[in-house]
C-alpha positions, -999 to 999 in steps of 0.1 A, spaced: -687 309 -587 -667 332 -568 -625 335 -575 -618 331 -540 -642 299 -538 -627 279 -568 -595 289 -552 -609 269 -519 -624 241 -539 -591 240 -555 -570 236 -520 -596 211 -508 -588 192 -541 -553 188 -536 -558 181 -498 -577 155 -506 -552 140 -529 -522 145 -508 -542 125 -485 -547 99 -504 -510 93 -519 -499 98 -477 -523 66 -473 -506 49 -506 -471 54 -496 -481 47 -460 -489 13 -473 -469 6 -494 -441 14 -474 -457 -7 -443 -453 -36 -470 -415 -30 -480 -381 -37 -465 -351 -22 -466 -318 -40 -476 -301 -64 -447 -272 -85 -454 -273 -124 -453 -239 -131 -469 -209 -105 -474 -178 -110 -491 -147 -125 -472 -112 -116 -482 -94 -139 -499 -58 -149 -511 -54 -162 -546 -27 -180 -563 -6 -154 -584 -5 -169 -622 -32 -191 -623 -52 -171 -650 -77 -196 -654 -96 -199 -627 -122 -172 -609 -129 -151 -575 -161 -149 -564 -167 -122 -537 -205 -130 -524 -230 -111 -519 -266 -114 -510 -292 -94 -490 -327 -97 -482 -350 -69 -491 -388 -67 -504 -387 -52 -535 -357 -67 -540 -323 -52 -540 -302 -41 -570 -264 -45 -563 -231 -22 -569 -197 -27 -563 -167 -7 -551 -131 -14 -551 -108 4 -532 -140 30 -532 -146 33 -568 -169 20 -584 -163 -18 -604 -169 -17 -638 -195 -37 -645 -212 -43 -682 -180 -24 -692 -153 -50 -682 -162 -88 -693 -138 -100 -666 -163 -84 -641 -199 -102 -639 -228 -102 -611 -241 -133 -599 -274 -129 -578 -251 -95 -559 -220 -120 -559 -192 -103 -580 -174 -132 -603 -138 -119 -615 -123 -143 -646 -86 -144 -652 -83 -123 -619 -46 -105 -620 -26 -95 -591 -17 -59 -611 -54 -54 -614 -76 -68 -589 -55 -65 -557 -75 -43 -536 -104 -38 -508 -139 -46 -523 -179 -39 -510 -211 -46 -521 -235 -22 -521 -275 -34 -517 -298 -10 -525 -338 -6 -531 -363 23 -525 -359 25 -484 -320 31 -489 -285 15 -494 -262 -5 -473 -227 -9 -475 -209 -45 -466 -178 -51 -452 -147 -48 -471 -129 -80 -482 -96 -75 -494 -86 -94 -521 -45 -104 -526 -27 -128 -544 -4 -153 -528 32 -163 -541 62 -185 -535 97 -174 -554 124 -194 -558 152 -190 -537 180 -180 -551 206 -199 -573 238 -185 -555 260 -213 -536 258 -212 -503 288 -210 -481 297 -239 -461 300 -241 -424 321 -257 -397 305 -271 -363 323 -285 -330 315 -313 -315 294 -306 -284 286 -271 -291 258 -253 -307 253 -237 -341 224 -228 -367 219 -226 -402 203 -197 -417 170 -210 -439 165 -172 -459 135 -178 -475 129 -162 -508 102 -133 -515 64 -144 -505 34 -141 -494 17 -148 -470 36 -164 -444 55 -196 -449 58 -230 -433 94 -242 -429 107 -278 -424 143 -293 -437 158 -325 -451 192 -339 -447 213 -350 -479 178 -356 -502 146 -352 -502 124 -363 -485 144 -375 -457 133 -346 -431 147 -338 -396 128 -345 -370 130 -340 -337 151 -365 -328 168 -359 -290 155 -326 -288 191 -314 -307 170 -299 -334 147 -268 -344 133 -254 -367 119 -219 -359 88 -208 -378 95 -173 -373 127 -172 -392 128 -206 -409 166 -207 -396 179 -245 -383 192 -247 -347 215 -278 -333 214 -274 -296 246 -295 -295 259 -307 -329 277 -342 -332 300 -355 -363 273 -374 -379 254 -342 -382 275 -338 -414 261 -330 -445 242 -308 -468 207 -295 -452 182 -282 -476 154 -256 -466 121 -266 -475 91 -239 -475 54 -240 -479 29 -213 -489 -9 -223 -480 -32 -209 -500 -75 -215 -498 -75 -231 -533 -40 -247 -535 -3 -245 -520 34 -246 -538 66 -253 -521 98 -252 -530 137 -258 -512 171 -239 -509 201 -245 -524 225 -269 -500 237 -258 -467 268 -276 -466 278 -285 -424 309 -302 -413 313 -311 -374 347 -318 -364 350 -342 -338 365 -334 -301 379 -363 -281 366 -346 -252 337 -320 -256 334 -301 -231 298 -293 -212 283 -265 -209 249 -246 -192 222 -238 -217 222 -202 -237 192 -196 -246 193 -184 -286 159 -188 -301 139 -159 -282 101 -148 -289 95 -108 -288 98 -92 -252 64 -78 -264 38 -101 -283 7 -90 -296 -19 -118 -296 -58 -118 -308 -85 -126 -286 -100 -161 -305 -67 -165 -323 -37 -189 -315 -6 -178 -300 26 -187 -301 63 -182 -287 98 -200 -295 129 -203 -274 154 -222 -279 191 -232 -261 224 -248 -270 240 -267 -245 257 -297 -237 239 -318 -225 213 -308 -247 188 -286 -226 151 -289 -215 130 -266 -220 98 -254 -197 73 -226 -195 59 -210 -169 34 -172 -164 52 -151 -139 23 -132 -128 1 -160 -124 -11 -192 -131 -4 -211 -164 -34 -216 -184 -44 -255 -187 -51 -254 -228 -12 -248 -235 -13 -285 -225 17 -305 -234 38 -272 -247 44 -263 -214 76 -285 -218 97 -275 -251 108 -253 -276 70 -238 -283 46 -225 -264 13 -225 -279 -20 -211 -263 -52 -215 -287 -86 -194 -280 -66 -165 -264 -86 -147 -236 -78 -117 -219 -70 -143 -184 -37 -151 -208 -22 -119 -208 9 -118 -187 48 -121 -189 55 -154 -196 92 -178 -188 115 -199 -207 138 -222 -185 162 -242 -204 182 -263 -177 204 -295 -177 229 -311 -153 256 -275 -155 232 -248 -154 202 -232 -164 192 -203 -187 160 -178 -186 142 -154 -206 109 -136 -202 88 -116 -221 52 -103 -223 18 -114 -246 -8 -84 -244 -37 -96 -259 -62 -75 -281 -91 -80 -300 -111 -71 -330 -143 -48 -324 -173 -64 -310 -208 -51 -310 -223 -43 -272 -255 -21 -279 -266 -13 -316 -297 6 -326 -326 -13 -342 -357 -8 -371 -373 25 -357 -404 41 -369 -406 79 -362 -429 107 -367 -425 137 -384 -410 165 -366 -401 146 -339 -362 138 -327 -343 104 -332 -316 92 -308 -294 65 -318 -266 48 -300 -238 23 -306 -211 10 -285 -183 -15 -296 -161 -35 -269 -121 -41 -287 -90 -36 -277 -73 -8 -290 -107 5 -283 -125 10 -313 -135 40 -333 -171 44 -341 -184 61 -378 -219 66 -390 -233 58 -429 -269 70 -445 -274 52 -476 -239 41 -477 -225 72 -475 -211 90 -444 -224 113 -419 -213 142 -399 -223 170 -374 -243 195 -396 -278 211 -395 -308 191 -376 -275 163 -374 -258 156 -349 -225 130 -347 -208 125 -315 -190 93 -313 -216 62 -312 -244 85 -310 -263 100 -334 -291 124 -331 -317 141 -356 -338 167 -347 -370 176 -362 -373 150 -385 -380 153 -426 -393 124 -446 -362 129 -464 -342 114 -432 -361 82 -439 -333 54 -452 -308 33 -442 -285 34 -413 -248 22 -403 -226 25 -377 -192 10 -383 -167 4 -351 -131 -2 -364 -99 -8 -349 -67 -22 -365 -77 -57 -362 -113 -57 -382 -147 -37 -386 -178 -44 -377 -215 -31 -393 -245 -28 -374 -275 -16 -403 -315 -1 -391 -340 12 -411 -357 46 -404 -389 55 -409 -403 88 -413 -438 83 -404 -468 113 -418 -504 103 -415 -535 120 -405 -551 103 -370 -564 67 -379 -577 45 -348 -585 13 -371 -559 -9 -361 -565 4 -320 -597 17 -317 -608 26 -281 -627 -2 -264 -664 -10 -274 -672 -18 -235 -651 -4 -206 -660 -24 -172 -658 -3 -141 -671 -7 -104 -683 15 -86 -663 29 -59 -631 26 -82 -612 37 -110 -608 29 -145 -583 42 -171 -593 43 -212 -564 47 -234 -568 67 -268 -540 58 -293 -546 67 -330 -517 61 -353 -507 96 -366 -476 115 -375 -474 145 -362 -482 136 -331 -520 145 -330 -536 167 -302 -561 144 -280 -595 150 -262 -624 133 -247 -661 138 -244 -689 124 -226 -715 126 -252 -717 168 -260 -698 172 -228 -660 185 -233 -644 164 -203 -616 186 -185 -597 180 -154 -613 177 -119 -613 161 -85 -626 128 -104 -614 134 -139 -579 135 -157 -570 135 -192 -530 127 -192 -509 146 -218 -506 114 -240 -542 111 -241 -551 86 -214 -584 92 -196 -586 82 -156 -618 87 -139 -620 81 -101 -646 72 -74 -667 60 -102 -708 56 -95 -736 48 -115 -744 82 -132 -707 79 -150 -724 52 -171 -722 63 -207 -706 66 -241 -669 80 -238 -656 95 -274 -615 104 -279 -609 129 -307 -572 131 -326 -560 156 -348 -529 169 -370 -527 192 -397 -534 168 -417 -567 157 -407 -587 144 -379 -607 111 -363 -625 97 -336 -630 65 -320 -660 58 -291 -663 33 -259 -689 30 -239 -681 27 -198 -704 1 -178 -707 7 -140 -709 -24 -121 -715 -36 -85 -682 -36 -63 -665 -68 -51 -662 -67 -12 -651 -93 13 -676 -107 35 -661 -130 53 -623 -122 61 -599 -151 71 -591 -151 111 -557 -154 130 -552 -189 137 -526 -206 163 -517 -246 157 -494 -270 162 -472 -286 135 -487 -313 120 -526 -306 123 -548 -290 98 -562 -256 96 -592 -240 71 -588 -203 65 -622 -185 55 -629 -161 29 -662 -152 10 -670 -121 -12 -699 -105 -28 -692 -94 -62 -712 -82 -97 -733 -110 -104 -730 -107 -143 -693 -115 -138 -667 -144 -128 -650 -139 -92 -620 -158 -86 -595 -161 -51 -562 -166 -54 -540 -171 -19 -506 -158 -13 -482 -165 19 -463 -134 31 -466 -120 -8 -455 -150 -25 -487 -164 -47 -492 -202 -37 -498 -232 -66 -534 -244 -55 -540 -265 -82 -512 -291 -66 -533 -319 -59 -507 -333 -38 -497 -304 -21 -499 -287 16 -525 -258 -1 -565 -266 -13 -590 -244 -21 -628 -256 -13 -649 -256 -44 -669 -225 -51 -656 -208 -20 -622 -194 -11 -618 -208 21 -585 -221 25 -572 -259 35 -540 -266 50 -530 -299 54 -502 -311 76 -496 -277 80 -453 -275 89 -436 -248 106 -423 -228 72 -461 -222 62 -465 -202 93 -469 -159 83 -494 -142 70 -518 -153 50 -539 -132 21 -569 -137 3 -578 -120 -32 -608 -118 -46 -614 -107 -83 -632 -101 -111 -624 -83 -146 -629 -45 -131 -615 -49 -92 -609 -71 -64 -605 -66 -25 -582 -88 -1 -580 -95 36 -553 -108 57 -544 -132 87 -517 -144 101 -512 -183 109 -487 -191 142 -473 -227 138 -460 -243 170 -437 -273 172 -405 -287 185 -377 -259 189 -351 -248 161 -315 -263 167 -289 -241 190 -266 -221 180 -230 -212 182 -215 -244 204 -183 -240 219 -160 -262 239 -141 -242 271 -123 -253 297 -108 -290 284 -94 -310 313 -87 -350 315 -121 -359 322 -142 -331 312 -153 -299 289 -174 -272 295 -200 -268 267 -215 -233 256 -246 -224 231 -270 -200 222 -309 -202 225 -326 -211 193 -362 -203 182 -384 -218 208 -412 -220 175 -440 -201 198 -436 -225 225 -410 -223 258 -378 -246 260 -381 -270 284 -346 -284 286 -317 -290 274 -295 -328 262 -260 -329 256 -250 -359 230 -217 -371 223 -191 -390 200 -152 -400 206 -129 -412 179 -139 -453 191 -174 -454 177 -195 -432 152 -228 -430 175 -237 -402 193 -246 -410 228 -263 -390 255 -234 -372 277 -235 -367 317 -236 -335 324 -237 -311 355 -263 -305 363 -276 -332 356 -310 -315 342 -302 -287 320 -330 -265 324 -348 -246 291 -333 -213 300 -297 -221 304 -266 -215 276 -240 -237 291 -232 -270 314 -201 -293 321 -200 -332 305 -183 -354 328 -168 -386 329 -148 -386 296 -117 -408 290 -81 -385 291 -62 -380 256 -93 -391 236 -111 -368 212 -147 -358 213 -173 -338 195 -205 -327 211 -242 -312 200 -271 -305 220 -307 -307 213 -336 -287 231 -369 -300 236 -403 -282 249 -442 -299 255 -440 -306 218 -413 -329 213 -370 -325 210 -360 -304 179 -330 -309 157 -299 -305 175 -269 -278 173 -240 -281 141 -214 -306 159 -187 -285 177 -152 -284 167 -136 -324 175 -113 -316 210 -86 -336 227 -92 -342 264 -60 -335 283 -38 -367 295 -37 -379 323 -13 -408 346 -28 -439 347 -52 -448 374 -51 -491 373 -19 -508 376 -8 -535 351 -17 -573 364 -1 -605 357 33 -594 366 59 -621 354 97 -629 349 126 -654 339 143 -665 309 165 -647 287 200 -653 281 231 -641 303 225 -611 322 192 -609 308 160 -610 329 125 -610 306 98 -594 324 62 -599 316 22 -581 322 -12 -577 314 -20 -541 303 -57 -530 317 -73 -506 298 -106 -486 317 -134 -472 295 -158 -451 316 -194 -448 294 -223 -431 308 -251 -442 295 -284 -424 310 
């Protein structure tokens, strides 16, 4: 054998092999899945000094083969197998004995198997504390009777924030809020008397919480000693307002949010909210009155400058500042799972709503990305160009903002096969009829994209008058006949191989109307059969379907207006009402075509209601009435009635008029005979050969004009009374004029 012929045999060897470990991994990477999260860790605050217990940060993600786990705190990596404080759990990281010194810091899992790595959110681990306050004295304090003061609560060192309450003389006798005199701000901690009194005397205590997931400790001040001298007379004075929340407040969307204010004053002072630049939301409920303001589930609506009024009988007091709301980054678009092939380009996109509006970053595997090579960063898109199968892996964009971060993970797939057509082979019989088109679709799976063409048996099939082969491989073929009857055959092929799938195309008889619906005129109320027979292919089902001015009507309604006759398409319409009137079309069908035909229906019936009624010219005993024509519904007005109502009775009753016939084509007429200073309303119906139709919207309710009386009184009578006093007596006569006609 020749040199240069081993060294073909050779290259068809490992060809042939390459091939066959692209078809391996193809599979076996059709059967795996990369890493997606279905817990992440949550931050957490633990109790500093309780050595005893454990944190467990979770962690688990679903993957096929399953994923292997690594942990990072504060982006280096925890020491696992080399710290026995540090174990795994299923991906969860346990820490024993955790100490603040050592452990305080932001921590992520990593999931990882053979499509790529993810990375989680971080959870920030802290520990929680409570010092004692401090063991110096406290100096005491002097109060007037009838005016305000405060004592200062100084909490010790903690964290996180506190709660604040505080007792009078011993514990646990707390304050509470007993006249509205008293309050305790959980901003500051600090005790506010709006107006002290002498009994107020005594030695107040400051009495903080810290709230912890897994347990809370508490602990109080040393004594505030207060002494309120008494005033024979205090004197009053308006509110001054003390206790104020920030002129700027930063709330979180979802969150709760709250603002203090508080006044001395004597008498003690109310307190009430209110938004300045709008209306106050319902949810802040009861707190609307008070020294807190609290609005839960804040929205973007709540933003605004909000009011504190604190009033009482010498004044009032006001203070005003403004909650801007923001919110943590929330995912509007993300990219998803994409299989690509080779060589091609990948866009990706991701946009985040928040408020400051957030920044968008990009992982691979965990690790981050930026503008370099065939890569391209911009903000929340990403593109590749000319794709590797070393691009394949997992992908992350991360939108941040000072309030949280959000992860949105997808798997890309760099997809290399030669052309395969098993899983969508081109199909074994193609009906067509003749006259008309049909369209064969060739779609191989392959990677590169393979080049496509089509023969007709040993016939190369190229564009003409009746013949197109699309770019993407799709083959139309026009004005079809009998002789296009054949096998069909698309051929695909890369560089790294090639394949062929075959159809065969079936001519078959056209489906023509034969017998095309007719225009038909009716009345409202009858019934009316629209025609429509077809010829078709005999080796297949026809079907006819009806539509009314486009809209495809339900004829399988037993109890409906619409029946089909068996075996035919002819058309019934029972009842038929003025809305079914348009035009009316018949398809018939089969698997490869279908024709239609169309006629239109004219329903006539009573007329549509006038329009646009107005009262003119009001005087004591009459109106003038004016309308528009309505739709005569294909048949001529004949006339017109005038019905009315007054305020003494709720029937409408037909109304003289002048003239006394309205004819069909007039817009106005005059009622007569109404009763002076009475009101009215008025509609009028239109009629034709067919009947009356509905009548007109009611016009506007007028007041005749008054009018002096036109019967005198009867039964005139006298006498009685006391001195120089004369009693003088009558019947009051009241006329009604009704026309009824």
């Amino acid at each position: 054998m020749r040199e240069d012929e081993r060294q073909a045999q050779h290259f068809l060897q490992i060809l042939h092999i390459s091939l066959l470990l692209s078809l391996s991994l193809s599979l076996s990477l059709s059967l795996s899945l990369g890493p997606v999260f279905e817990k992440q860790p949550s931050s957490l605050i633990y109790p500093e000094g309780l050595t005893e217990g454990k944190v467990t940060l979770s962690c688990q993600a679903r993957a096929n083969p399953a994923a292997s786990y690594r942990w990072l705190v504060n982006g280096t990596d925890v020491p696992l197998g080399m710290d026995v404080r540090y174990t795994l759990v299923a991906g969860s990281l346990v820490i024993s004995s955790p100490e603040g010194v050592k452990d305080t810091g932001s921590y992520q899992c990593l999931a990882i198997n053979r499509c790529g790595t993810i990375i989680s959110r971080a959870a920030v681990l802290k520990f929680g504390f409570l010092d004692d306050f401090s063991s110096d004295s406290r100096s005491p304090q002097t109060g007037y009777e009838g005016v305000g003061t405060f004592l200062a609560c100084q909490p010790p060192p903690h964290y996180p924030a506190l709660s604040y309450r505080w007792f009078l003389n011993e514990f646990p006798s707390f304050l509470k809020k007993f006249d509205g005199r008293f309050f305790v701000s959980q901003v500051t901690g600090n005790l506010y008397l709006a107006r002290a009194e002498p009994n107020d005397t005594g030695n107040y205590f400051c009495f903080t919480t810290v709230n912890l997931e897994i347990s809370s400790k508490s602990t109080f001040s040393r004594p505030n000693q207060l002494t309120v001298l008494p005033d024979a007379s205090p004197r009053k004075s308006a509110p001054s307002i003390k206790v104020r929340f920030p002129a700027e407040t930063y709330g979180l969307a979802g969150h709760t949010a709250q603002l203090e204010c508080f006044a001395y004053g004597n008498p003690v002072p109310k307190l009430r909210w209110r938004k300045v630049d709008g209306l106050m939301p319902s949810k802040a409920g009861s707190s609307v009155e008070g020294p807190t303001l609290t609005l839960p589930d804040l929205t973007f609506d709540e933003e605004g400058v909000y009011e504190c009024e604190a009033y009482n009988s010498e004044g009032s007091d006001t203070y005003q500042g403004r909650i801007n709301v923001q919110a943590q980054p929330e995912w509007l678009q993300v990219m998803s799972d994409s299989e690509v092939e080779i060589s091609s380009e990948l866009h990706w996109s991701c946009v985040a709503a928040g408020k400051p509006r957030p920044s968008v970053r990009w992982l691979r595997n965990g690790l981050p990305l930026s503008t370099q090579d065939r890569l391209e960063v911009n903000g929340p898109r990403l593109k590749i160009s000319n794709l590797a199968l070393e691009d394949s892996g997992m992908y992350q964009c991360v939108a941040e903002n000072k309030h949280g971060t959000v992860y949105s993970t997808a798997e890309l797939r760099v997809q290399v096969q030669a052309p395969d057509f098993r899983l969508n082979p081109v199909r074994k019989l193609i009906p067509a009829a003749r006259g008309g088109q049909v369209m064969i679709e060739c779609r191989p799976r392959a990677a590169p994209k393979p080049s496509l063409f089509w023969s007709r048996g040993t016939e190369l099939l190229t564009n003409s008058s009746r013949v197109t082969v699309s770019p993407d491989g799709v083959l139309w073929i026009h004005n079809i006949s009998r002789a296009d009857e054949g096998k069909y055959t698309c051929f695909a092929e890369n560089y790294l191989g090639k394949a062929n799938s075959t159809g065969h195309l079936s001519v078959r008889d056209a489906t023509k109307i034969t017998l095309a619906p007719s225009n038909a005129d009716i009345n409202q109320g009858e019934n009316v059969t629209l025609q429509c027979h077809a010829s078709h292919d005999p080796t297949m089902d026809l079907t006819f379907t009806w539509a009314l001015n486009g809209v495809l009507l339900d004829l399988e309604d037993s109890a409906g207006p619409f029946h089909r006759k068996e075996n035919i398409g002819d058309l019934l319409i029972v009842n038929t009402q003025l809305s079914q009137a348009g035009a009316y079309t018949c398809t018939a069908q089969t698997v490869v075509d279908s024709a239609a035909a169309s006629a239109k229906l004219v329903v006539r019936g009573p007329p549509g209601p006038p329009g646009g009624l107005l009262v003119k010219n009001v005087a004591e005993t009459s109106v003038e009435l004016r309308w528009s024509r309505g739709y005569d519904n294909h048949s001529p007005i004949g006339r017109y009635v005038v019905m009315g109502r007054s305020s003494l009775s709720s029937e409408w009753r037909k109304m003289r008029t002048d003239p006394v016939n309205i004819e069909g084509n007039a817009e106005s007429a005059r009622v007569m005979g109404l009763m002076p200073w009475m009101d009215y309303e008025f509609q009028v119906i239109a009629s034709n050969i067919l009947g009356s139709g509905e009548p007109s919207t009611p016009s506007h309710i007028i007041r005749t004009q008054q009018a002096a009386p036109t019967v005198a009184p009867s039964g005139l009578g006298g006498g009685g009374g006391d001195r120089s006093e004369l009693i003088v007596t009558w019947t009051v006569r009241e006329t009604l004029t009704v026309c009824v006609c």
